[in-house]
N, CA, C and O atoms as CSV, one atom per row, in Angstrom:
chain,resi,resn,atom,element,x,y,z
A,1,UNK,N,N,13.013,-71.540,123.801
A,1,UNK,CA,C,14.180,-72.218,123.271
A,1,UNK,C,C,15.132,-72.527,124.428
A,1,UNK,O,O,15.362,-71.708,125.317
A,2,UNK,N,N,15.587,-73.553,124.384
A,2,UNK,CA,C,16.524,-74.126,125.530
A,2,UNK,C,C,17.908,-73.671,125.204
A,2,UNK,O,O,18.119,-73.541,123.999
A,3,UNK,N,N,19.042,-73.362,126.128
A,3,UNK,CA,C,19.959,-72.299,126.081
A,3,UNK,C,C,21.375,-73.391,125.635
A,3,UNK,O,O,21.673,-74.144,126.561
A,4,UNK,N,N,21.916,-73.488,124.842
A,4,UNK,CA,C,22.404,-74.068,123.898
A,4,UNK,C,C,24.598,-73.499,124.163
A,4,UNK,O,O,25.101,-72.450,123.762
A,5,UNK,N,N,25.117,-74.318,124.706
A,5,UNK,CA,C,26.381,-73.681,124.882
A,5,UNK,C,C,27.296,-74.741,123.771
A,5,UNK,O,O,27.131,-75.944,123.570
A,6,UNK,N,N,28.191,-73.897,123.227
A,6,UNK,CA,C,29.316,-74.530,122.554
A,6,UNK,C,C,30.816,-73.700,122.893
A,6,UNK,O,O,30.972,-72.596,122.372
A,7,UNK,N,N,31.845,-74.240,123.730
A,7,UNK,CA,C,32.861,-74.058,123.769
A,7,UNK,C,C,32.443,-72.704,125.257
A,7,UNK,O,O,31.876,-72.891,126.334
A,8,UNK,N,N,32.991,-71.507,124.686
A,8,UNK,CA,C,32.489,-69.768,125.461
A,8,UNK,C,C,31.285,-69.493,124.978
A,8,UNK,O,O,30.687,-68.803,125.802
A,9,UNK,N,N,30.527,-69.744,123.862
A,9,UNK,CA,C,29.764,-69.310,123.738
A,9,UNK,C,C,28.882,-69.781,123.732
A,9,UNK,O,O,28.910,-70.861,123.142
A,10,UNK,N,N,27.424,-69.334,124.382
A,10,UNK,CA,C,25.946,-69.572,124.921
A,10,UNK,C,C,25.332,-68.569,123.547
A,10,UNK,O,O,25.831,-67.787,122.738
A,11,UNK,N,N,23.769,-69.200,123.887
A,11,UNK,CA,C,22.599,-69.070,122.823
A,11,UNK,C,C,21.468,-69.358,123.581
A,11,UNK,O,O,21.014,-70.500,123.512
A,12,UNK,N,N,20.756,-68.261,124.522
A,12,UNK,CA,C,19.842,-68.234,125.344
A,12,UNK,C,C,18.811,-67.344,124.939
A,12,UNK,O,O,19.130,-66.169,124.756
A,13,UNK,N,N,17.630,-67.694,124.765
A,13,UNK,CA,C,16.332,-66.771,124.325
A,13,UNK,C,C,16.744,-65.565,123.296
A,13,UNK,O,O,16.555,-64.348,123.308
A,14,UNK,N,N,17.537,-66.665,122.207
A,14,UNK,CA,C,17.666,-65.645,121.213
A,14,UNK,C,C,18.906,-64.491,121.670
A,14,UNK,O,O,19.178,-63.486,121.013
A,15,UNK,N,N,19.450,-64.833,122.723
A,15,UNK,CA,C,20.407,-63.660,122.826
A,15,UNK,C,C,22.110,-64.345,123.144
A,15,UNK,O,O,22.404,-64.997,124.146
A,16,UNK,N,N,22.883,-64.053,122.219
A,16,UNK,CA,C,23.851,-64.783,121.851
A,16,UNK,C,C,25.296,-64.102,123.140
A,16,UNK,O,O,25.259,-62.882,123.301
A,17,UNK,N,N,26.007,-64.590,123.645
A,17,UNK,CA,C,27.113,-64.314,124.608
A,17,UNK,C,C,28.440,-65.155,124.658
A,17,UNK,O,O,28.412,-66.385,124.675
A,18,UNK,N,N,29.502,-64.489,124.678
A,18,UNK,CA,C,30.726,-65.066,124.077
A,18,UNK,C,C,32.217,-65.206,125.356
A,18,UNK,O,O,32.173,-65.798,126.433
A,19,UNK,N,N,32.663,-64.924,125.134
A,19,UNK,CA,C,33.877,-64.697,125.606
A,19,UNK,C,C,34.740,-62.908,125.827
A,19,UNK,O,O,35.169,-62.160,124.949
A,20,UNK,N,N,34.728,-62.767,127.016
A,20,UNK,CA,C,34.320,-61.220,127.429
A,20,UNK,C,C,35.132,-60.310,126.029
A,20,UNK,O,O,34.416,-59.760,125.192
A,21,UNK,N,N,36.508,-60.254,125.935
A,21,UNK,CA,C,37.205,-60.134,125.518
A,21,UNK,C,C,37.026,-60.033,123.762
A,21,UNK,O,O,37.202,-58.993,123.128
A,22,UNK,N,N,36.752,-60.974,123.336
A,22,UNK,CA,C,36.600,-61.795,121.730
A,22,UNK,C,C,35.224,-60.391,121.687
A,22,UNK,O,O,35.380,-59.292,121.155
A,23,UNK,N,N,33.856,-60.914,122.464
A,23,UNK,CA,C,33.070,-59.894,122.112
A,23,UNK,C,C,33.020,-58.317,122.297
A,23,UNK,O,O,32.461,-57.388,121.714
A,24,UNK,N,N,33.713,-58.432,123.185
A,24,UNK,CA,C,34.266,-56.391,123.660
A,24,UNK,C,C,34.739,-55.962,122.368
A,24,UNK,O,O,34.228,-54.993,121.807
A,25,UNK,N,N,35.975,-56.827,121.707
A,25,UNK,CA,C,36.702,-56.426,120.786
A,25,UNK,C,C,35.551,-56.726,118.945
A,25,UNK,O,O,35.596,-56.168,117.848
A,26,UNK,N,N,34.848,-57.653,119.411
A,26,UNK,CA,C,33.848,-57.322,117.715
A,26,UNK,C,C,32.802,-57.116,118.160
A,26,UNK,O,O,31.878,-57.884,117.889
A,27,UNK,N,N,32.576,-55.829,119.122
A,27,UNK,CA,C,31.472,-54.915,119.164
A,27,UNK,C,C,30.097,-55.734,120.135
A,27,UNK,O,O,28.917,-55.406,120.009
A,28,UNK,N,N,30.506,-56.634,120.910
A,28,UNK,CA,C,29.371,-56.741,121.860
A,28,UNK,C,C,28.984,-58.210,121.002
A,28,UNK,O,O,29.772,-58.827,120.285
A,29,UNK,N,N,27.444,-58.608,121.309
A,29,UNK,CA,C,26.516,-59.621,120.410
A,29,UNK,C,C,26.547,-59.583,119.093
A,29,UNK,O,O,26.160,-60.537,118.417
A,30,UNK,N,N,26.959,-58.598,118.636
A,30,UNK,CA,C,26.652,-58.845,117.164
A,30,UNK,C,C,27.878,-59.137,116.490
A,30,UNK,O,O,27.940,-58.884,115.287
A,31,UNK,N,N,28.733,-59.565,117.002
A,31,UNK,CA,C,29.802,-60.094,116.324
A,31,UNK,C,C,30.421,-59.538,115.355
A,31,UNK,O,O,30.960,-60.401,114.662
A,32,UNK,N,N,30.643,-58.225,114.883
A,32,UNK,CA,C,31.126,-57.057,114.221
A,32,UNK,C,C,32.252,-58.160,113.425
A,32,UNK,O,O,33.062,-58.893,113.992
A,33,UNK,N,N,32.075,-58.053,112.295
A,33,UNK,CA,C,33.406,-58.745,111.162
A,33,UNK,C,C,34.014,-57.346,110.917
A,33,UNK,O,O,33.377,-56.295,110.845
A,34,UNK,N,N,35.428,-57.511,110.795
A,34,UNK,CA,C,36.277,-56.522,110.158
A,34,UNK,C,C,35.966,-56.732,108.737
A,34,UNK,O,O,35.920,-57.945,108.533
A,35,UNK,N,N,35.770,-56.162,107.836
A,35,UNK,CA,C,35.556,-56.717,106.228
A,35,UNK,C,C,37.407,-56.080,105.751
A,35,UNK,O,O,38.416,-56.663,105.354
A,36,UNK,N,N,37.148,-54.954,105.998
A,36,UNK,CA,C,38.292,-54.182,106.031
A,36,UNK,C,C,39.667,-55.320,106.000
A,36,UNK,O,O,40.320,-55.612,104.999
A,37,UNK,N,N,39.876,-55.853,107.438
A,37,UNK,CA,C,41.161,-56.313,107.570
A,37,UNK,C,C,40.899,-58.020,107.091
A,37,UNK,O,O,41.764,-58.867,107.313
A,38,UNK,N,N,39.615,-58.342,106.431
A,38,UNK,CA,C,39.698,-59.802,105.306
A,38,UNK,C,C,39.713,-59.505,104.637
A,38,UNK,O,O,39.458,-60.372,103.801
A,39,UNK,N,N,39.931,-58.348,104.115
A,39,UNK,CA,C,39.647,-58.064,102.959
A,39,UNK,C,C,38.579,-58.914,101.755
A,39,UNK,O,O,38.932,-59.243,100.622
A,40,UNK,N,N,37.402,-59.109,102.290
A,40,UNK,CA,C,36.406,-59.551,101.854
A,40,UNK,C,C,35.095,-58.298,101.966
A,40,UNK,O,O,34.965,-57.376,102.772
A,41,UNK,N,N,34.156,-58.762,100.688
A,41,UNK,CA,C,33.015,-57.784,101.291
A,41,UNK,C,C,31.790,-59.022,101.724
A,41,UNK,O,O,31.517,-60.069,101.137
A,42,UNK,N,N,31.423,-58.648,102.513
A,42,UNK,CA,C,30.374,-59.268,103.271
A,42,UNK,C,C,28.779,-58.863,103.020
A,42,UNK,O,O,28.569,-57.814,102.411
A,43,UNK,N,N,27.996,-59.416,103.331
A,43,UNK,CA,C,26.703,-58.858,102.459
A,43,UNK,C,C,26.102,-58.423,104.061
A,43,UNK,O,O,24.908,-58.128,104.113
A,44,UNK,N,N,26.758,-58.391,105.108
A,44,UNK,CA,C,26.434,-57.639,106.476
A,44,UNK,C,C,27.257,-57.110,107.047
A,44,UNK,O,O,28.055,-56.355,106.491
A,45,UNK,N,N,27.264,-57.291,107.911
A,45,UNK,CA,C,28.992,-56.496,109.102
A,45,UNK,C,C,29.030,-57.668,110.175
A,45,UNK,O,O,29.849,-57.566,111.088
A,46,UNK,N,N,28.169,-58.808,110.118
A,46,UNK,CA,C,28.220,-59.556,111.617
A,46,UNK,C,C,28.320,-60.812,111.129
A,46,UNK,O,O,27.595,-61.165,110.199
A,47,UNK,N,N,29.305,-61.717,111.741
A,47,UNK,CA,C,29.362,-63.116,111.427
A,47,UNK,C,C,28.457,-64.331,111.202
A,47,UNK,O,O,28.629,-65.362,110.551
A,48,UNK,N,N,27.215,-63.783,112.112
A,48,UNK,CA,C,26.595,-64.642,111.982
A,48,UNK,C,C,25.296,-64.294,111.540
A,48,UNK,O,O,24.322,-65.023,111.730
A,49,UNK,N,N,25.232,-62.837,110.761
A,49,UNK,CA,C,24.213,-62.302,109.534
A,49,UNK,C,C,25.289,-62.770,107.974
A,49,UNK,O,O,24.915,-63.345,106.952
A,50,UNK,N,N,26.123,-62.459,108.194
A,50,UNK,CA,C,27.318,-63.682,106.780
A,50,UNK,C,C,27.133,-64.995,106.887
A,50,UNK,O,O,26.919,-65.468,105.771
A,51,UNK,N,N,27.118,-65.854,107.795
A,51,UNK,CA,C,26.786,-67.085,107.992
A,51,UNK,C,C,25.606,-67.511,107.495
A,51,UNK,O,O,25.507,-68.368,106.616
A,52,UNK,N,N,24.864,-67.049,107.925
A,52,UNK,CA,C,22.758,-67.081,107.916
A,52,UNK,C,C,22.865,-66.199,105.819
A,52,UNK,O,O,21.838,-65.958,105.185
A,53,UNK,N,N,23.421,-66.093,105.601
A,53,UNK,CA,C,23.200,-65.224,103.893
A,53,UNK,C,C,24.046,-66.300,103.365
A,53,UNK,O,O,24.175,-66.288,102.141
A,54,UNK,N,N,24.766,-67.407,104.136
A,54,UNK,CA,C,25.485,-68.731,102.753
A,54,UNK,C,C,26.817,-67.629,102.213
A,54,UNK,O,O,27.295,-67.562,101.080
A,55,UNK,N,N,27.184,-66.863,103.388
A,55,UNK,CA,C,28.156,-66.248,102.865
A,55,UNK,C,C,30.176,-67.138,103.318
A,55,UNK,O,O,31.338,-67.024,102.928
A,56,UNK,N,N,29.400,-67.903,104.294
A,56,UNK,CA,C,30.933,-68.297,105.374
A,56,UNK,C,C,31.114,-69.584,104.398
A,56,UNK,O,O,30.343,-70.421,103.929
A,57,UNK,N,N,32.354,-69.360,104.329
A,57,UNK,CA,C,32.701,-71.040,103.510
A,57,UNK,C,C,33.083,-71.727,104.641
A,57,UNK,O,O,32.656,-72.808,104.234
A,58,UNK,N,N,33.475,-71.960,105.584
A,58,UNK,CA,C,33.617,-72.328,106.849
A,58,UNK,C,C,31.969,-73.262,106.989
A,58,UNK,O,O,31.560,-74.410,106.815
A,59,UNK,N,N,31.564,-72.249,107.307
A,59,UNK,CA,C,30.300,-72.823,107.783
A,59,UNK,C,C,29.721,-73.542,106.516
A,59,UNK,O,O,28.916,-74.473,106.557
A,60,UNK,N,N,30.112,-73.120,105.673
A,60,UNK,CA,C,28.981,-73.904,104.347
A,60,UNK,C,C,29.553,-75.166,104.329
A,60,UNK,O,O,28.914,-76.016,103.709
A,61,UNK,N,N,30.820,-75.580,104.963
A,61,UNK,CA,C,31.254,-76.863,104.556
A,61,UNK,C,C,30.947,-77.724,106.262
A,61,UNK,O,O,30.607,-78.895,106.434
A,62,UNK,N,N,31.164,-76.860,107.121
A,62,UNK,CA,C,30.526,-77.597,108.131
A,62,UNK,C,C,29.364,-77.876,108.597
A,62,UNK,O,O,29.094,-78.987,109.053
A,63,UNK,N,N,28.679,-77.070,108.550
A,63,UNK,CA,C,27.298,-77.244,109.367
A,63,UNK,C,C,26.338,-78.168,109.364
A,63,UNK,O,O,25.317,-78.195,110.051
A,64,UNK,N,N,26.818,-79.143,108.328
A,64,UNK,CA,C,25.911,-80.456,108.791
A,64,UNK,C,C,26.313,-81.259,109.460
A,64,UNK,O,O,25.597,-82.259,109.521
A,65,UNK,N,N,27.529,-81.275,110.242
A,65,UNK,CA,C,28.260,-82.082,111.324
A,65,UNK,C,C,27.420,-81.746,112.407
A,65,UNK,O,O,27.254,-82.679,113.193
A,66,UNK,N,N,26.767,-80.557,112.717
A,66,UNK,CA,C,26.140,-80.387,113.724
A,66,UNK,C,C,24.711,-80.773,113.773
A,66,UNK,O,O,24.049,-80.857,112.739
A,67,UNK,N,N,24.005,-81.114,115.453
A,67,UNK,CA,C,22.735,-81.083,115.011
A,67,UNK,C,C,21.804,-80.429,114.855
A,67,UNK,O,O,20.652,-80.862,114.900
A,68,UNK,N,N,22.217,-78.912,114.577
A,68,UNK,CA,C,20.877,-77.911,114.837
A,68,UNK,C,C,21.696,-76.849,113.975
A,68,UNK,O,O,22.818,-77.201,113.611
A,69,UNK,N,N,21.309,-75.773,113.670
A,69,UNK,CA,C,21.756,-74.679,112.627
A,69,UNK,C,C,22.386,-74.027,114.256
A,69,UNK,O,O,23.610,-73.938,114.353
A,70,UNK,N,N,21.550,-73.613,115.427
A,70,UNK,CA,C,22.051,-73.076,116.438
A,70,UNK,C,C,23.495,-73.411,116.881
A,70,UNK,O,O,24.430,-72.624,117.021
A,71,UNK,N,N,23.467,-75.247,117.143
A,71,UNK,CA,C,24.195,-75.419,117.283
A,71,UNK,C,C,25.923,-75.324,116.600
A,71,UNK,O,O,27.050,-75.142,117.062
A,72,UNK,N,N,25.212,-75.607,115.039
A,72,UNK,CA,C,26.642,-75.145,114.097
A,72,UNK,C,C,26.919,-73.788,113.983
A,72,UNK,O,O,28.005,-73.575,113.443
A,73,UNK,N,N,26.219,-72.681,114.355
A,73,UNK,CA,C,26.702,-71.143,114.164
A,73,UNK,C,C,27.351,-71.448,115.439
A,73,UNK,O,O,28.500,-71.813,115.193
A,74,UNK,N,N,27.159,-71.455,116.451
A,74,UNK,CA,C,27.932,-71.860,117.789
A,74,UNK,C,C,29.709,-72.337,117.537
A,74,UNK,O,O,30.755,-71.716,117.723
A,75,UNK,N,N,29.426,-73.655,117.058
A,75,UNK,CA,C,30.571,-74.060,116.633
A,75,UNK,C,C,31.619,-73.365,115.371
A,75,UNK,O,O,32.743,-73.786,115.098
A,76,UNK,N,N,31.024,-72.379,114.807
A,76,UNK,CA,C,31.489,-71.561,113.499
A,76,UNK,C,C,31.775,-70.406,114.952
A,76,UNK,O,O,32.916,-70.763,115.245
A,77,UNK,N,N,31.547,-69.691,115.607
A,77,UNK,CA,C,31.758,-68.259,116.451
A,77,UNK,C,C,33.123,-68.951,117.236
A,77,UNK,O,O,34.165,-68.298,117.294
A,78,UNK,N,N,33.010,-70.656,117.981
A,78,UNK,CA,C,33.966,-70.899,118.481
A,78,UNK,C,C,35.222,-70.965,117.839
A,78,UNK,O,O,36.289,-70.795,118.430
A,79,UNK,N,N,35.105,-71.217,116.610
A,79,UNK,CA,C,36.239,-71.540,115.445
A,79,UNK,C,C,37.028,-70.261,115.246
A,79,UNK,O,O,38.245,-70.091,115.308
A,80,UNK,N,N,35.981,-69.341,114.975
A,80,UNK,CA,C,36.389,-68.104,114.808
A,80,UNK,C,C,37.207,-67.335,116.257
A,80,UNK,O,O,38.085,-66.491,116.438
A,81,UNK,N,N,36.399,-68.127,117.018
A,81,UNK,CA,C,37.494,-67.334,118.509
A,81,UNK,C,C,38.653,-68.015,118.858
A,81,UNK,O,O,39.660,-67.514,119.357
A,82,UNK,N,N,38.487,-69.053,118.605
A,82,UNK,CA,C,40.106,-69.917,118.280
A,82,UNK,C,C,41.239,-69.254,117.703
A,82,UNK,O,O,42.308,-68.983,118.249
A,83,UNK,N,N,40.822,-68.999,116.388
A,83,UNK,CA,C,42.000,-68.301,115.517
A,83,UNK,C,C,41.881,-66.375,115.930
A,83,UNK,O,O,42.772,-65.626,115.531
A,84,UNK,N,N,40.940,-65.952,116.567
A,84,UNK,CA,C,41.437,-64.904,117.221
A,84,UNK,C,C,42.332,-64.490,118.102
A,84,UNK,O,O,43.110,-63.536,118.123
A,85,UNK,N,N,41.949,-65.916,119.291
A,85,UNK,CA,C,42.796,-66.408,119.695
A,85,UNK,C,C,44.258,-65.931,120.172
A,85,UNK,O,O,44.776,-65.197,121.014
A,86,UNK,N,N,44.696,-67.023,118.846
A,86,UNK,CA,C,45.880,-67.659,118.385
A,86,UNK,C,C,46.723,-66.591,117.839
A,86,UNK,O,O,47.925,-66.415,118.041
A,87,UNK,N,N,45.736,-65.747,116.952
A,87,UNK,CA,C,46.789,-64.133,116.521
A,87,UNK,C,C,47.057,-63.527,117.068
A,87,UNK,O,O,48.045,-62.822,116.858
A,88,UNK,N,N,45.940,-63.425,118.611
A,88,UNK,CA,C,46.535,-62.244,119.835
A,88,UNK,C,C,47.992,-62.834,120.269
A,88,UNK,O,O,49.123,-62.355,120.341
A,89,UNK,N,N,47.418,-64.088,120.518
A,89,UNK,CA,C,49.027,-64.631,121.541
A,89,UNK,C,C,50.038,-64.227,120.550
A,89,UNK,O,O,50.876,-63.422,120.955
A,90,UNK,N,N,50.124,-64.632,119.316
A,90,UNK,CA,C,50.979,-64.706,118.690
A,90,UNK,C,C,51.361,-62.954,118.150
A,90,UNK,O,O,52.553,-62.844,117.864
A,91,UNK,N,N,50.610,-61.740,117.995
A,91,UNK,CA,C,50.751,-60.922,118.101
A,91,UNK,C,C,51.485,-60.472,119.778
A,91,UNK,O,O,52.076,-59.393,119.724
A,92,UNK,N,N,51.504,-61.090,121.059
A,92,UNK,CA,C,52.067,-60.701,121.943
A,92,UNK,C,C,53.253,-61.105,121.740
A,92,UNK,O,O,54.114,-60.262,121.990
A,93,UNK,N,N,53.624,-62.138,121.360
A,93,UNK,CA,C,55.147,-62.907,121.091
A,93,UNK,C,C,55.757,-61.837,120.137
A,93,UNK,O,O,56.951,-61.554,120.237
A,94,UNK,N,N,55.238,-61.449,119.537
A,94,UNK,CA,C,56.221,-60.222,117.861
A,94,UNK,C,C,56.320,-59.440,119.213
A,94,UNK,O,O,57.387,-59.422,119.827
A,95,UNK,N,N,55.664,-59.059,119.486
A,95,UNK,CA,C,55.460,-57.205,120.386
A,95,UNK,C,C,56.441,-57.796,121.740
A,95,UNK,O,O,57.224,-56.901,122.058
A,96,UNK,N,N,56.551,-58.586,122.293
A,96,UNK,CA,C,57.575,-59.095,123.348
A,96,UNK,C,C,58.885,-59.156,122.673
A,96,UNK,O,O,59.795,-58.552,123.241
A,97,UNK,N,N,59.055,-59.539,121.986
A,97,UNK,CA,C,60.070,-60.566,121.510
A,97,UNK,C,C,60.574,-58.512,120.087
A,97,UNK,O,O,61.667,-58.354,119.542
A,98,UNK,N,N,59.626,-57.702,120.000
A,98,UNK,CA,C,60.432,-56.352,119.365
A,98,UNK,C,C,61.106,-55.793,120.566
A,98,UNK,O,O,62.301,-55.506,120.507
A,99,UNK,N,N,60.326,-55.597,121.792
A,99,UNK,CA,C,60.516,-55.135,122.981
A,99,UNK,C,C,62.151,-55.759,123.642
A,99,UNK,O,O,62.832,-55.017,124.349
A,100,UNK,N,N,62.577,-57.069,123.319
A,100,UNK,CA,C,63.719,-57.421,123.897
A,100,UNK,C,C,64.789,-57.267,122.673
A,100,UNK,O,O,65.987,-57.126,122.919
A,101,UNK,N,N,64.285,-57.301,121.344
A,101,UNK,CA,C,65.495,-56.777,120.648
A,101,UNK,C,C,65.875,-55.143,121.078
A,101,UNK,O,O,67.037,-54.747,121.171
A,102,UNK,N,N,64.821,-54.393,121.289
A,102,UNK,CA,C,65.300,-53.278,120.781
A,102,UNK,C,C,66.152,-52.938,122.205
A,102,UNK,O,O,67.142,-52.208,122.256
A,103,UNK,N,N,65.508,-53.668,123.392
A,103,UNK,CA,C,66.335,-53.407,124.417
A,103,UNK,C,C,67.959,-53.726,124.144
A,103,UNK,O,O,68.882,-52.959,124.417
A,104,UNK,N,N,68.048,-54.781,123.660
A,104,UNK,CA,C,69.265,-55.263,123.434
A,104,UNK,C,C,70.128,-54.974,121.997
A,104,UNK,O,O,71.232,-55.299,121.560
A,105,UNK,N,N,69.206,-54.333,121.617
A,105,UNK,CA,C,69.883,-53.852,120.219
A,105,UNK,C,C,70.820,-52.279,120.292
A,105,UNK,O,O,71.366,-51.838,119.280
C-alpha cells in the first residue's frame, strides 16, 4: 500500500502516525476516544474502530468527498485534530487570562 498523507497525519503499511502531541495525548496509534468526556458510548475506544463500525456522524456524512476510505479516515483524524486543537489554545487563553485576574485581583 502506498503511504497516503492528509494534513499531520500519514497511513504507511497499515501503520497510522499523527501529530506528536494530539497522539501522545489519545494514547499513541490507536487514537484512544475519551467516551467519558463525549459523553457518548462508542462500540470501541478508538476513532477510527468508531469510524470503520458507521459509528462517526462526521464521517458518515463525509466520506464520499474523498477518494479512498484511507483517505477519508485521514481527513476525519485531521478534523478531529483541528478541534483538539482549537480547545487546547483556547483552554490556554481561560488558564492565562485566570492567572492575570487573580494576579490582579
Amino acid at each position: 500500500m502506498a503511504s497516503k498523507v492528509v494534513g499531520g497525519f500519514t497511513l504507511e503499511d497499515g501503520i497510522l502516525s499523527g501529530p506528536q502531541d494530539y497522539m501522545e495525548e489519545h494514547d499513541g496509534a490507536t487514537i484512544t476516544r475519551c467516551q467519558k468526556q463525549r459523553n457518548i458510548d462508542a462500540p470501541s475506544d478508538t476513532l477510527v474502530d468508531w469510524i470503520l463500525a458507521g459509528e462517526d456522524t462526521i464521517f458518515n456524512m463525509t466520506n464520499h468527498q474523498s477518494p479512498d476510505i484511507e483517505t477519508a479516515i485521514l481527513v476525519r483524524l485531521q478534523t478531529d485534530y483541528a478541534g483538539w486543537l482549537g480547545l487546547k489554545q483556547a483552554e490556554g487563553y481561560i488558564l492565562s487570562a485566570d492567572e492575570g485576574w487573580l494576579k490582579n485581583g
